[in-house]
N, C-alpha and C positions, 0 to 999 in steps of 0.2 A: 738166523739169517745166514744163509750160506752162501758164499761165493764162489761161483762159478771159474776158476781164471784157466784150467788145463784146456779147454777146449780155443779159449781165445790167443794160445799161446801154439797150437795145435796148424789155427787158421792163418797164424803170420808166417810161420813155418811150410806151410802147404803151400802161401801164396808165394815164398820166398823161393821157392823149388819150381813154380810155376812161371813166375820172372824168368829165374837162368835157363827152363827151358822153352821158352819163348828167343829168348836171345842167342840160343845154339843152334848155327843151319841143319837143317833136316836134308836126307836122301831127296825129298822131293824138291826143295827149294836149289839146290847144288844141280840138280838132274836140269829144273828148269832156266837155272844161269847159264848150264853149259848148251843147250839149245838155241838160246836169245842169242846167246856171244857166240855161237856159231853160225847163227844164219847173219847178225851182223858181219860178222867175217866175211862172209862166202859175199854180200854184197857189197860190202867194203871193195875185197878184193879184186870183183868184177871191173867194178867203177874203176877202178886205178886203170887194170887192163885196159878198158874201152877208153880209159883219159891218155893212156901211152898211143894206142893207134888214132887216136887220133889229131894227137897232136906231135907226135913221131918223138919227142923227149920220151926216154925212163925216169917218171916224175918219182924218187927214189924217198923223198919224204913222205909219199903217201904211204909206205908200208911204216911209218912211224904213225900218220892216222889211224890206219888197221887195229894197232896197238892201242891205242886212244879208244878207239869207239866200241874195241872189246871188253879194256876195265870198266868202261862206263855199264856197257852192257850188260854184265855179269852181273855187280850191285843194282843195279836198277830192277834187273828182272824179278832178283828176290827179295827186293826191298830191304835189304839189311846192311850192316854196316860197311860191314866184308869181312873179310878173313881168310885166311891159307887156301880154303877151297875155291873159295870164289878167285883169288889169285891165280891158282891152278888153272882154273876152267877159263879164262880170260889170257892165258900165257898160251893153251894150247890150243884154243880158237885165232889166235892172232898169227899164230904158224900157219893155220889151215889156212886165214886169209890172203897172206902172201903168197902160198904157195897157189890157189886160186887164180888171186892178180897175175902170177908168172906163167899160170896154164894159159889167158888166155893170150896175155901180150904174147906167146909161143904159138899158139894157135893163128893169130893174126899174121906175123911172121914169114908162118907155113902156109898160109892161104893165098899171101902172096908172092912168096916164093913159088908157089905150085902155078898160081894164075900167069905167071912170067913168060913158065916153062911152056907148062901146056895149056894153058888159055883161059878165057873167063869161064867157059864148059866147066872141066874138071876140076877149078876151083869152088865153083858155085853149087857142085853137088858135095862137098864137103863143111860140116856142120860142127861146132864147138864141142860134142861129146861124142866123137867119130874115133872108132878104136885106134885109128890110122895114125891119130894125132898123139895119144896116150902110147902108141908104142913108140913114137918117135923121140918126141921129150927126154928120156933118160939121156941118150945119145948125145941129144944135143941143147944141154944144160945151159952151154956157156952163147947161147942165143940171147938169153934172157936173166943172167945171171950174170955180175961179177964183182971186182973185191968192192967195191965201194958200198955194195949190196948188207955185208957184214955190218957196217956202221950203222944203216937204215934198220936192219931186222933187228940188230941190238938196242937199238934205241925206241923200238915197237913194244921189245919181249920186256923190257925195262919199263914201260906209262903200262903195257897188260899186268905188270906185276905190282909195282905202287900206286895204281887209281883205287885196286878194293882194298888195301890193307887196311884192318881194321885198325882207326885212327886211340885207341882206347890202350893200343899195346905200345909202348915208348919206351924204348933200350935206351938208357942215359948211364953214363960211370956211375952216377950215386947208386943206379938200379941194381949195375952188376957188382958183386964184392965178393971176396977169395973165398969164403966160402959157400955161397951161390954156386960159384963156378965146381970148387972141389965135389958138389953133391952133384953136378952132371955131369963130369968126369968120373 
């Protein structure tokens, strides 16, 4: 009677390779967090826009929502724990949201600043993706822009960066020791 055991040692092995690469994000799943958490963003950041004109406050915590609904977005989209990438893509989608939210509250702005000037005519033929508006902006940053801003986008780029981190990684003193440290150094 012979026993068989190399192949069944073969199959824990195969499946154990097939586990860790189930649980390592792929190119596709990274590609598809950064899509989700950018169109999140870009709607995020609308909404705030549209919520500043219309209610004339710079609601300056919704670009910390931005932030919020991009880490959400990221892991959500790929279904997985998270991790660095998904960090990543969730930190530079929440950039793109604010900066969004501030194209349009500047656009708003300049529409009516322009309808002021020269009337509801010339404002009313000018539309949110009007080169006119895009080359103005740089100029005049400090429209839509100021210091208190830094705290809000800080405190965005911070919930984009700890909602995906993969809860599995835990830096504790016991974890780190001198020569841990020495071998990445």
């Amino acid at each position: 009677m012979k026993h068989n055991v190399a192949p069944k040692a073969e199959t824990k092995v195969e499946r154990k390779v097939q586990r860790k690469k189930k649980k390592q994000p792929t190119i596709g799943l990274i590609v598809v967090a950064l899509i989700v958490s950018l169109i999140a963003a870009l709607i995020g950041g609308t909404i705030w826009g549209f919520l500043v004109n219309v209610t004339g406050y710079d609601i300056g915590f919704m670009a910390w929502a931005v932030g919020v609904l991009c880490g959400f977005a990221s892991i959500r989209a790929a279904r997985v724990r998270g991790g660095v990438a998904f960090q990543v893509t969730a930190v530079v989608s929440s950039l793109v949201g604010i900066l969004a939210g501030k194209y349009v509250m500047f656009f708003y702005i300049y529409r009516d600043a322009l309808m002021s000037v020269n009337g509801i005519n010339a404002a009313s033929k000018l539309n949110i993706f009007s080169g006119q508006v895009v080359r103005l902006l740089p100029g005049n940053v400090g429209a839509v822009v100021s210091w208190l801003d830094i705290l809000w986008v800080g405190l965005a780029v911070f919930a984009a960066w700890e909602i995906p981190k993969d809860p599995r990684i835990k830096l504790t003193k016991e974890s780190i020791t001198v020569s841990s440290v020495r071998h990445v150094v």
